[in-house]
PDB file of N, CA, C and O in Angstrom:
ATOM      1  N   UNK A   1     -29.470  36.268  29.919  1.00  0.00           N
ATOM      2  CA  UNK A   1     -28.041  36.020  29.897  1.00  0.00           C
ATOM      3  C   UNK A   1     -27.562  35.810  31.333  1.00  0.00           C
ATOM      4  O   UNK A   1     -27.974  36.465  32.290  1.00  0.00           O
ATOM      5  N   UNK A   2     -26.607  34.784  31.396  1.00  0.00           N
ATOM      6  CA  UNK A   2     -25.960  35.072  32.433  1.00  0.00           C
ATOM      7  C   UNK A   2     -24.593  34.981  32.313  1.00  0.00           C
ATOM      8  O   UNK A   2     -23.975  34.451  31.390  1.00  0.00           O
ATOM      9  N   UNK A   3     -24.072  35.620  33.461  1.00  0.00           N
ATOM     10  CA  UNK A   3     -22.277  36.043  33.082  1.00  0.00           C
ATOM     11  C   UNK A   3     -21.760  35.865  34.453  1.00  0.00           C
ATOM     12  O   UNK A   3     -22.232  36.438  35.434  1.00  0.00           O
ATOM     13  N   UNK A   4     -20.492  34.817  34.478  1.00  0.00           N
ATOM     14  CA  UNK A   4     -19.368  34.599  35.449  1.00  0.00           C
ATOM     15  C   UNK A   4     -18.530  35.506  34.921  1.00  0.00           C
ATOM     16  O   UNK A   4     -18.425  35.732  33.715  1.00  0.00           O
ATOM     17  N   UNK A   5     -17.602  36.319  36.253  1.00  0.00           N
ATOM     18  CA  UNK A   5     -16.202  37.203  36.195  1.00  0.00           C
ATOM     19  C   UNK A   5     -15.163  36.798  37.123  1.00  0.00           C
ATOM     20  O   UNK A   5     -15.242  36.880  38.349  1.00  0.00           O
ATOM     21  N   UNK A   6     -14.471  36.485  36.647  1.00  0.00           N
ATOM     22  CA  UNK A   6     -13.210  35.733  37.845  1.00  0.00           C
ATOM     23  C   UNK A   6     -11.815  37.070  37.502  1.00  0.00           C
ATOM     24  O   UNK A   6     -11.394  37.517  36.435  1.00  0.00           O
ATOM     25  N   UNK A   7     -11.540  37.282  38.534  1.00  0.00           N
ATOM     26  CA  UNK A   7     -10.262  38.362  38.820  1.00  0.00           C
ATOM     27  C   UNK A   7      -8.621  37.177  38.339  1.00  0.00           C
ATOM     28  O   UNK A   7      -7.617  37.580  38.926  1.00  0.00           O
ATOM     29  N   UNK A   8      -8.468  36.430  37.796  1.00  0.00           N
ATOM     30  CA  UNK A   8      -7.747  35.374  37.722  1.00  0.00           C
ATOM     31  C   UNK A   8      -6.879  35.982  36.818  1.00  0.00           C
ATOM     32  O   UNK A   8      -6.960  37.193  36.611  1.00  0.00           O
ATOM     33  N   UNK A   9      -6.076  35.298  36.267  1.00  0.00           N
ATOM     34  CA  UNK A   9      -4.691  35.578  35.401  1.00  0.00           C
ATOM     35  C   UNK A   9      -5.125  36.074  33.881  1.00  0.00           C
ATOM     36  O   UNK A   9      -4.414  36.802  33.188  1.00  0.00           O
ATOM     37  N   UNK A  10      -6.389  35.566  33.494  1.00  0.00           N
ATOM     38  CA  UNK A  10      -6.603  35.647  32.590  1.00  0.00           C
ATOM     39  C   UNK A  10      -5.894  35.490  31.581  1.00  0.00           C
ATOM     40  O   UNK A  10      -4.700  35.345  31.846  1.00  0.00           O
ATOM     41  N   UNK A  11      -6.305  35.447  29.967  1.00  0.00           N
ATOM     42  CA  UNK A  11      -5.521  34.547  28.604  1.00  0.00           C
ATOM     43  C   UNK A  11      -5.535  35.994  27.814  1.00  0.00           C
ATOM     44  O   UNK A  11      -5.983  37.096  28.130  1.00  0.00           O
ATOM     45  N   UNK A  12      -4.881  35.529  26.707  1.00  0.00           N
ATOM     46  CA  UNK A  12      -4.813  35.837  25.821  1.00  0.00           C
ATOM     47  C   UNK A  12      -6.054  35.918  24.520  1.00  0.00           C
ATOM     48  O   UNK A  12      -6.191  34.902  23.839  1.00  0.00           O
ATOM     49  N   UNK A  13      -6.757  36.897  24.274  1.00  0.00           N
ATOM     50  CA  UNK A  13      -7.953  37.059  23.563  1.00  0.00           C
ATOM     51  C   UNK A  13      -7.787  36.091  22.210  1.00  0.00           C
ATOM     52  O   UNK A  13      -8.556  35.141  22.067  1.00  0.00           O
ATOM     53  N   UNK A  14      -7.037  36.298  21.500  1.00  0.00           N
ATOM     54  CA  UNK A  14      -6.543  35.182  20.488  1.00  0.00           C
ATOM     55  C   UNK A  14      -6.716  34.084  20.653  1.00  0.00           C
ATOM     56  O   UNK A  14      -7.191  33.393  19.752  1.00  0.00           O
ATOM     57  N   UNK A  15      -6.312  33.463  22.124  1.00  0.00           N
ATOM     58  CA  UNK A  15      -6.489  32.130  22.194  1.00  0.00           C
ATOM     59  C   UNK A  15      -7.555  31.776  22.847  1.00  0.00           C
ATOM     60  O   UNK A  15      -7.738  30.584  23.094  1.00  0.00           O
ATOM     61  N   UNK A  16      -8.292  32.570  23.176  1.00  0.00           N
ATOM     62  CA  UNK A  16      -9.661  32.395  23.980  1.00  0.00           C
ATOM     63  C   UNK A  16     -10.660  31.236  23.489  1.00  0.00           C
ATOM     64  O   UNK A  16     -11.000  30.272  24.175  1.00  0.00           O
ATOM     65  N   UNK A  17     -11.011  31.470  22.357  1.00  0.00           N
ATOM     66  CA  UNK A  17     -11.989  30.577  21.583  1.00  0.00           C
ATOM     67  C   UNK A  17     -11.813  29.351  21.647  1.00  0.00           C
ATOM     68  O   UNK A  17     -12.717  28.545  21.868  1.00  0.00           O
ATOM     69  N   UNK A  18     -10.200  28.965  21.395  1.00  0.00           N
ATOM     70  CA  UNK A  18      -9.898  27.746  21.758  1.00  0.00           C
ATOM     71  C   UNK A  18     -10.484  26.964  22.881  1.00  0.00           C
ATOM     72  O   UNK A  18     -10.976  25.843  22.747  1.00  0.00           O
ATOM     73  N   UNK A  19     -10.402  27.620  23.984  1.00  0.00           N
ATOM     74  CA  UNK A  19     -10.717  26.746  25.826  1.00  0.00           C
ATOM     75  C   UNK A  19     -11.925  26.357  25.354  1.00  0.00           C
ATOM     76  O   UNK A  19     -12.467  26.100  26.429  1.00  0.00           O
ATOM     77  N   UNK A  20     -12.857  26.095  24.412  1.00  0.00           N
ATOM     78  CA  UNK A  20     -14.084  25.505  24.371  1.00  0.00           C
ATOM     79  C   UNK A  20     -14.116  24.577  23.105  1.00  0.00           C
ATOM     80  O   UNK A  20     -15.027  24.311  22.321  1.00  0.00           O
ATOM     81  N   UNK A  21     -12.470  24.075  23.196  1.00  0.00           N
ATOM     82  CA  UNK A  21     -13.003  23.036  22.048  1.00  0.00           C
ATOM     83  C   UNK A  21     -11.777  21.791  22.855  1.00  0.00           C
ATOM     84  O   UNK A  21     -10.596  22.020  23.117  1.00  0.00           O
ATOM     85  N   UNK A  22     -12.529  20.525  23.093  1.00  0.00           N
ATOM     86  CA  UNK A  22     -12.036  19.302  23.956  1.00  0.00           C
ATOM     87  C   UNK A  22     -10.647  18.996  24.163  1.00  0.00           C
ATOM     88  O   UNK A  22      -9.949  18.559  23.248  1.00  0.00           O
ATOM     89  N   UNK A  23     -10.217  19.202  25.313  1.00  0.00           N
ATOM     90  CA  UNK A  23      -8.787  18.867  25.429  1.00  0.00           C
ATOM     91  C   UNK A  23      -7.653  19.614  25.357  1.00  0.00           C
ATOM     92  O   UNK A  23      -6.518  19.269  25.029  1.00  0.00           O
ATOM     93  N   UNK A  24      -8.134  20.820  25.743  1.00  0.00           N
ATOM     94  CA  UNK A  24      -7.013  22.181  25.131  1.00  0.00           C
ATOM     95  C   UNK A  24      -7.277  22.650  26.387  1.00  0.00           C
ATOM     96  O   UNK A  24      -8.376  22.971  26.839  1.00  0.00           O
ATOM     97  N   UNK A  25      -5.765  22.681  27.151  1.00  0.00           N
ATOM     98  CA  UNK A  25      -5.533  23.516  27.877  1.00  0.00           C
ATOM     99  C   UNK A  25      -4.313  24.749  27.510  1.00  0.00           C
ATOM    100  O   UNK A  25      -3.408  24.636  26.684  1.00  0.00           O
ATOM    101  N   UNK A  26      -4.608  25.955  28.411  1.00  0.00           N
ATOM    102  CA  UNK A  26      -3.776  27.103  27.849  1.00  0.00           C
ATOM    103  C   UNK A  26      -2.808  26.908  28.342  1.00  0.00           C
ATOM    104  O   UNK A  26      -1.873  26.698  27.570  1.00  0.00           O
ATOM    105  N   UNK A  27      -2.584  26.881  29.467  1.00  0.00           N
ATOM    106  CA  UNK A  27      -1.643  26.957  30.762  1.00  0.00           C
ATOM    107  C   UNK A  27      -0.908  25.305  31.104  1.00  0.00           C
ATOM    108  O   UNK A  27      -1.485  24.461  31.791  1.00  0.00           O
ATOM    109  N   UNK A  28       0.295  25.125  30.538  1.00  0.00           N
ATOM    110  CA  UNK A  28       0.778  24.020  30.404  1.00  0.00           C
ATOM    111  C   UNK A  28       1.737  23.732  32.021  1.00  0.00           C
ATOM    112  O   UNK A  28       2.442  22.746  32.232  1.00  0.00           O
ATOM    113  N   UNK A  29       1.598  24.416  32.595  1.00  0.00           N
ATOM    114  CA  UNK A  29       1.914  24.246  33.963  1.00  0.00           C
ATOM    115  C   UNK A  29       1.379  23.801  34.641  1.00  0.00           C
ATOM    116  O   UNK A  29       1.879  23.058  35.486  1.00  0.00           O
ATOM    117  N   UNK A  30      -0.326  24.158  34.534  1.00  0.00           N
ATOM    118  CA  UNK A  30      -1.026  23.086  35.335  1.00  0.00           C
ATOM    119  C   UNK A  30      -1.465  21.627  35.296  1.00  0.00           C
ATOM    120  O   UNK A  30      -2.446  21.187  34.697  1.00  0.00           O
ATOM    121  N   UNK A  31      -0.844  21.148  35.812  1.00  0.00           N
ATOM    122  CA  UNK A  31      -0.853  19.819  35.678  1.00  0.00           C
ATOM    123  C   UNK A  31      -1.456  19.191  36.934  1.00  0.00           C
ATOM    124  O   UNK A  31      -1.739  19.954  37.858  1.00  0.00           O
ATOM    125  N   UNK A  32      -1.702  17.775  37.077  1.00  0.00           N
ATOM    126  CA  UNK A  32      -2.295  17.257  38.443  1.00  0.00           C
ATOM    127  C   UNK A  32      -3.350  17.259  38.602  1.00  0.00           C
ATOM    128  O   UNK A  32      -4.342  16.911  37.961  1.00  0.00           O
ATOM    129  N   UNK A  33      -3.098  17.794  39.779  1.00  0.00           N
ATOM    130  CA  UNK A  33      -4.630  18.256  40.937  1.00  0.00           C
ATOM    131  C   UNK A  33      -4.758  19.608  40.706  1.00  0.00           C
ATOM    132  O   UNK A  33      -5.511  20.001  41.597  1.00  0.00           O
ATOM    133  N   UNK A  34      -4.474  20.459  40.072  1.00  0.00           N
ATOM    134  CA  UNK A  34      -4.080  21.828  39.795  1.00  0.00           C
ATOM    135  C   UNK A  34      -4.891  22.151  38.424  1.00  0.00           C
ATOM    136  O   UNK A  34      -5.380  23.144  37.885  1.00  0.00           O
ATOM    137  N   UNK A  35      -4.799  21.171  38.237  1.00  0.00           N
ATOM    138  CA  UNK A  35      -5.016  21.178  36.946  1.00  0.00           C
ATOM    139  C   UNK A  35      -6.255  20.061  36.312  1.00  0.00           C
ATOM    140  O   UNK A  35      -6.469  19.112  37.066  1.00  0.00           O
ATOM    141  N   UNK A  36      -7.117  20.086  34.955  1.00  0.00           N
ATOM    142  CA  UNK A  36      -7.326  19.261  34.599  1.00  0.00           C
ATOM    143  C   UNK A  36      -7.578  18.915  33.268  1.00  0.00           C
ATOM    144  O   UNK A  36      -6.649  19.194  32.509  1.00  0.00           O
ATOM    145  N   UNK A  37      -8.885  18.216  32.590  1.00  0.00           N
ATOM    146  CA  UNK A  37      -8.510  17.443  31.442  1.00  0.00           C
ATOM    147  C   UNK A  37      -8.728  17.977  29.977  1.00  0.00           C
ATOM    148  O   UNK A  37      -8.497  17.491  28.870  1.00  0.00           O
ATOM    149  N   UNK A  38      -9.374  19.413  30.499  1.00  0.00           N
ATOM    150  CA  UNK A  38      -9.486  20.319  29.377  1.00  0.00           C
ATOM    151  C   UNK A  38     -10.603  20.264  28.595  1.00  0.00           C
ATOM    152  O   UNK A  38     -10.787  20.847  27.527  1.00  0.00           O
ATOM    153  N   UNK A  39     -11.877  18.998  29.611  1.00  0.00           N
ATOM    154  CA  UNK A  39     -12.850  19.296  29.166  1.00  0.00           C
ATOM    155  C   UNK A  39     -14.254  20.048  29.369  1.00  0.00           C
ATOM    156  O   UNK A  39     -15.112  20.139  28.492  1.00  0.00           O
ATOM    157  N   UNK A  40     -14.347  20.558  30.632  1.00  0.00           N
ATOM    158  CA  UNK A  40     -15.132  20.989  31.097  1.00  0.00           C
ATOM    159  C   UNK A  40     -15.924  22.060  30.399  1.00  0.00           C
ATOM    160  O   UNK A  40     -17.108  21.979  30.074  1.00  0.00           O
ATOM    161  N   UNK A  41     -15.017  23.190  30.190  1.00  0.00           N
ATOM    162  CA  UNK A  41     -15.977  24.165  29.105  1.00  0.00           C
ATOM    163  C   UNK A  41     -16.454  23.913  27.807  1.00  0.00           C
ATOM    164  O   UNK A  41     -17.203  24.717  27.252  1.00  0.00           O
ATOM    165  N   UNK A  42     -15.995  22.604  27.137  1.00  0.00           N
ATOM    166  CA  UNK A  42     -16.292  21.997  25.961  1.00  0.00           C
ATOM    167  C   UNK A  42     -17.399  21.599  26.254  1.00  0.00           C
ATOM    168  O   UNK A  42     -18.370  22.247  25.864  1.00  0.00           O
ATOM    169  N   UNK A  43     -17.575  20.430  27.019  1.00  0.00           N
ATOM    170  CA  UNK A  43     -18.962  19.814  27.859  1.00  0.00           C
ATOM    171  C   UNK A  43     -20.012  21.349  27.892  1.00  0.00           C
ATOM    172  O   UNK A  43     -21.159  21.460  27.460  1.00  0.00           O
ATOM    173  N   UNK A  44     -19.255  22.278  28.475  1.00  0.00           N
ATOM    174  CA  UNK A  44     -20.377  23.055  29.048  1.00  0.00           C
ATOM    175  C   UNK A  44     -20.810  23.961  27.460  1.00  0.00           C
ATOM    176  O   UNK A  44     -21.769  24.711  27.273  1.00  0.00           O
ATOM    177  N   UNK A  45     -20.160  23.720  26.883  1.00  0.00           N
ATOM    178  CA  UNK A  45     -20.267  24.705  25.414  1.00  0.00           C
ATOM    179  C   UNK A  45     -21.081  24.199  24.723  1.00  0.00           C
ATOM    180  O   UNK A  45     -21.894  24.872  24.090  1.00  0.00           O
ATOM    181  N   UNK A  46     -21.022  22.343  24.683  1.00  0.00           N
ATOM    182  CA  UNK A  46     -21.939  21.653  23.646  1.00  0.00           C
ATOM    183  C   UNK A  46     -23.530  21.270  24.359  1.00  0.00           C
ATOM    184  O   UNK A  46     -24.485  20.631  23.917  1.00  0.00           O
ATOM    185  N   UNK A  47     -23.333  21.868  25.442  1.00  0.00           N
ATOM    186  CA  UNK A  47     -24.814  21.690  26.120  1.00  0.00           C
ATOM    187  C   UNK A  47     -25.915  22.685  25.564  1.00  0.00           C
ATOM    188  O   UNK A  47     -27.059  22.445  25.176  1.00  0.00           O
ATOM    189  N   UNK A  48     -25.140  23.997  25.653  1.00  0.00           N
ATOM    190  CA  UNK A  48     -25.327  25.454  25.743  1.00  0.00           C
ATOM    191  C   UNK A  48     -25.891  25.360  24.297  1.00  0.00           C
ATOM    192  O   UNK A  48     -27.020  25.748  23.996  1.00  0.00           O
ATOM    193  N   UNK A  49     -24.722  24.637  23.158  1.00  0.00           N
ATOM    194  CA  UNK A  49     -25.545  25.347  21.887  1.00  0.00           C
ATOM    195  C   UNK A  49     -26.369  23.969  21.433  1.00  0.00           C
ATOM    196  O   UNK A  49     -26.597  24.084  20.228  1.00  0.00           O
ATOM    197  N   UNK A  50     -26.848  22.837  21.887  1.00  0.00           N
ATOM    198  CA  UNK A  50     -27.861  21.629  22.332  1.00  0.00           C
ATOM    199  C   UNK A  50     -28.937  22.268  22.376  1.00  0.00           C
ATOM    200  O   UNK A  50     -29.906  22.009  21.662  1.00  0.00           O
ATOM    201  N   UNK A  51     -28.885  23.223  23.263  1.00  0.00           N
ATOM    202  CA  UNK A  51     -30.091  24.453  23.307  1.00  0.00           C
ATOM    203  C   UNK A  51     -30.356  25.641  22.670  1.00  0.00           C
ATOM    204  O   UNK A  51     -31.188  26.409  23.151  1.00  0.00           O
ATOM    205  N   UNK A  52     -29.647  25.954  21.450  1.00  0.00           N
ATOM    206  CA  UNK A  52     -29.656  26.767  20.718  1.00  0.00           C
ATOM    207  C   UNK A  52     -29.009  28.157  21.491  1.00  0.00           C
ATOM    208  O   UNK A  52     -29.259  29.268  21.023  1.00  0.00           O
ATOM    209  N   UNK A  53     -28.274  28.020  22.547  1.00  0.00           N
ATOM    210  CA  UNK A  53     -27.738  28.960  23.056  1.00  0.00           C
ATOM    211  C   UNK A  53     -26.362  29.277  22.909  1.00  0.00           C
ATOM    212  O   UNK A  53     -25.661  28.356  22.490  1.00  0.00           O
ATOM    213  N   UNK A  54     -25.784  30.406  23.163  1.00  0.00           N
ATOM    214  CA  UNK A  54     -24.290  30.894  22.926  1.00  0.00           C
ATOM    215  C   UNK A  54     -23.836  30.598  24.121  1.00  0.00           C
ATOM    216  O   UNK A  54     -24.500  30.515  25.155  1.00  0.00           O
ATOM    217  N   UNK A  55     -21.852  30.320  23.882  1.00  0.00           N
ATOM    218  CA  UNK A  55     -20.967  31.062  25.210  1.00  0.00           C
ATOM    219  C   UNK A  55     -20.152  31.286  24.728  1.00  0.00           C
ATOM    220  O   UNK A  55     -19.685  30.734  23.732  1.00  0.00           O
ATOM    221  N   UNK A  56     -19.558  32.629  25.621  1.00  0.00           N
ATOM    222  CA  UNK A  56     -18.771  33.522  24.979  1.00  0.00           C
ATOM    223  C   UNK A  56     -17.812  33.995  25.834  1.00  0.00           C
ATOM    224  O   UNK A  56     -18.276  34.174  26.960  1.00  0.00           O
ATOM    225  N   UNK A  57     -16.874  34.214  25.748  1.00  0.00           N
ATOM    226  CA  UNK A  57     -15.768  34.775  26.780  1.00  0.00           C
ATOM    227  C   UNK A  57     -14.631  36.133  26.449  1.00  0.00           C
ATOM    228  O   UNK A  57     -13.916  36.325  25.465  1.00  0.00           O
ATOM    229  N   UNK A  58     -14.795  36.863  27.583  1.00  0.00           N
ATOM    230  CA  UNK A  58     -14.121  37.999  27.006  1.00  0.00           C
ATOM    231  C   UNK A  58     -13.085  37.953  28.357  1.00  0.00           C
ATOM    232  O   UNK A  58     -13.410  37.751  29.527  1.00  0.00           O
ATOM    233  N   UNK A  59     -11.746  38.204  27.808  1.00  0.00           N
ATOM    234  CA  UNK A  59     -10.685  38.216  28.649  1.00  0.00           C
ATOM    235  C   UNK A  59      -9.491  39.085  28.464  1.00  0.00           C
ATOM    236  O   UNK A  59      -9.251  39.654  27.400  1.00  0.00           O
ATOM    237  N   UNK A  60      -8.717  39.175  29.576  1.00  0.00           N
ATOM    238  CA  UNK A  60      -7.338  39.559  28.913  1.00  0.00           C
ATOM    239  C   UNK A  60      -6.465  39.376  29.851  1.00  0.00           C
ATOM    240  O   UNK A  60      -6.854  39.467  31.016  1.00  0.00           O
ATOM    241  N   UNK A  61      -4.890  39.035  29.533  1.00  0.00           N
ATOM    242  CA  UNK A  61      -4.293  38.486  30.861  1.00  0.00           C
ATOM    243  C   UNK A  61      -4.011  39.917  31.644  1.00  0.00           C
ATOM    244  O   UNK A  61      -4.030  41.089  31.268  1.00  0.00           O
ATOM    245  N   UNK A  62      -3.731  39.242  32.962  1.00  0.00           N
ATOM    246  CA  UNK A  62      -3.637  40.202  34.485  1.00  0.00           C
ATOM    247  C   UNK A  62      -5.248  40.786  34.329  1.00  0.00           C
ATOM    248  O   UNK A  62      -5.386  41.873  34.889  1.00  0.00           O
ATOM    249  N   UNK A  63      -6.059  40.441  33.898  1.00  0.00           N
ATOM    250  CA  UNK A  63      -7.707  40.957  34.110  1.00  0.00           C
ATOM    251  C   UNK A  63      -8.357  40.090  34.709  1.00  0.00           C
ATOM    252  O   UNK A  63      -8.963  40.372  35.743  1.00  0.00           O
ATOM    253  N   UNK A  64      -8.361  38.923  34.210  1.00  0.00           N
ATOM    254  CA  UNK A  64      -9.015  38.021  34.554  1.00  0.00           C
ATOM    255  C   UNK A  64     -10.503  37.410  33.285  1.00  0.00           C
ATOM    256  O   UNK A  64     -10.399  37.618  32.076  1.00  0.00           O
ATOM    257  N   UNK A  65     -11.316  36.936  33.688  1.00  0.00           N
ATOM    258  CA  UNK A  65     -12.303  36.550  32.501  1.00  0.00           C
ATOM    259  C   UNK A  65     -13.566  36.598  32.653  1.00  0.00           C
ATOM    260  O   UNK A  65     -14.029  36.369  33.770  1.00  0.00           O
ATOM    261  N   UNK A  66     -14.383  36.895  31.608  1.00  0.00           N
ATOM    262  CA  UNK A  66     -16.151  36.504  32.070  1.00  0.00           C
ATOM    263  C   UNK A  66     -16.895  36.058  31.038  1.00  0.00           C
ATOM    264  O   UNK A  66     -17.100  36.702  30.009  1.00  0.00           O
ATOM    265  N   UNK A  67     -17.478  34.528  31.372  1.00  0.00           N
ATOM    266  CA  UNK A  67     -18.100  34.125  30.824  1.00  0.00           C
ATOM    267  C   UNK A  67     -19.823  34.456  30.725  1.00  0.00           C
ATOM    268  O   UNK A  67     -20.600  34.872  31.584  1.00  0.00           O
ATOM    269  N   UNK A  68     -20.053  34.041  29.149  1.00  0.00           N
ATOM    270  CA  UNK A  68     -21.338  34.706  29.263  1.00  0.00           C
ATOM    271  C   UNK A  68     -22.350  33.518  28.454  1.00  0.00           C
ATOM    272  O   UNK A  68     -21.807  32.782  27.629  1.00  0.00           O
ATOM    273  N   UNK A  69     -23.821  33.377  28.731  1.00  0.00           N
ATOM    274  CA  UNK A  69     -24.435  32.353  28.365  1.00  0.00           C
ATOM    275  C   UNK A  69     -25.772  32.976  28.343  1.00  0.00           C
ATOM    276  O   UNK A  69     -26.468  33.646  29.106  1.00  0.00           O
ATOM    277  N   UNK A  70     -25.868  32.332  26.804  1.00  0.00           N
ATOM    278  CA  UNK A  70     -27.241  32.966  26.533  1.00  0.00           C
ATOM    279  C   UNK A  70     -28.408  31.648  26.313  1.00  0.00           C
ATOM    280  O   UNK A  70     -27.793  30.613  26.053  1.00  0.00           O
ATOM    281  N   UNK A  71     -29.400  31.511  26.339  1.00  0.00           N
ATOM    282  CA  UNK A  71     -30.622  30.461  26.119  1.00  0.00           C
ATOM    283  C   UNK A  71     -31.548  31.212  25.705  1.00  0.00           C
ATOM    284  O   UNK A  71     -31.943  32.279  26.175  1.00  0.00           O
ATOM    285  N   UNK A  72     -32.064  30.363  24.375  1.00  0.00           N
ATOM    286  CA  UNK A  72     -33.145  31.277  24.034  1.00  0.00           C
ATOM    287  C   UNK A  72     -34.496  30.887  25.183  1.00  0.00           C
ATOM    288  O   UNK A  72     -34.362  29.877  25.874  1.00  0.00           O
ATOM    289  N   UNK A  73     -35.820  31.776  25.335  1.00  0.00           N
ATOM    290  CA  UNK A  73     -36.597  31.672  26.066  1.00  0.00           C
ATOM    291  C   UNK A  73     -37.707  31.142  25.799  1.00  0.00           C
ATOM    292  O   UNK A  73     -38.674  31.534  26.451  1.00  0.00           O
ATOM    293  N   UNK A  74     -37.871  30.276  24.942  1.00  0.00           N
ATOM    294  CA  UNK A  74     -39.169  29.225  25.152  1.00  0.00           C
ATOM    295  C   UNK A  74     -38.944  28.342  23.840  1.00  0.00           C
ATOM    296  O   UNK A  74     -39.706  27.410  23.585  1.00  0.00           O
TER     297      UNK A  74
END
């Protein structure tokens, strides 16, 4: 397994699941350069289970978040 933890604003557990499906952003403020297209963890989600692997995210706001990724091993 491996696991990212960011000290950041963190979401709402409810809506968590969502950030890994194309084009969904939480935070409608960020916009721009600040911001982007809402696909990145989708991309990174459909790679992950390509390989028969999980990702998973546990958060809560003012905590921040950590992602976690599993691959099976051979």
């Amino acid at each position: 397994m491996v696991a990212v933890t960011d000290t950041g604003v963190g979401m709402n557990p409810a809506d968590a699941e969502r950030i890994f499906e194309p084009f969904v952003r939480l935070d409608a403020a960020r916009t721009g350069e600040a911001g982007g297209a809402g696909l990145g963890l989708s991309i990174v989600h459909s790679i992950v289970v390509a390989h028969d692997g999980q990702l998973s995210v546990q958060t809560a706001p003012g905590v921040g978040s950590t992602f976690a990724m599993r691959l099976p091993l051979g």
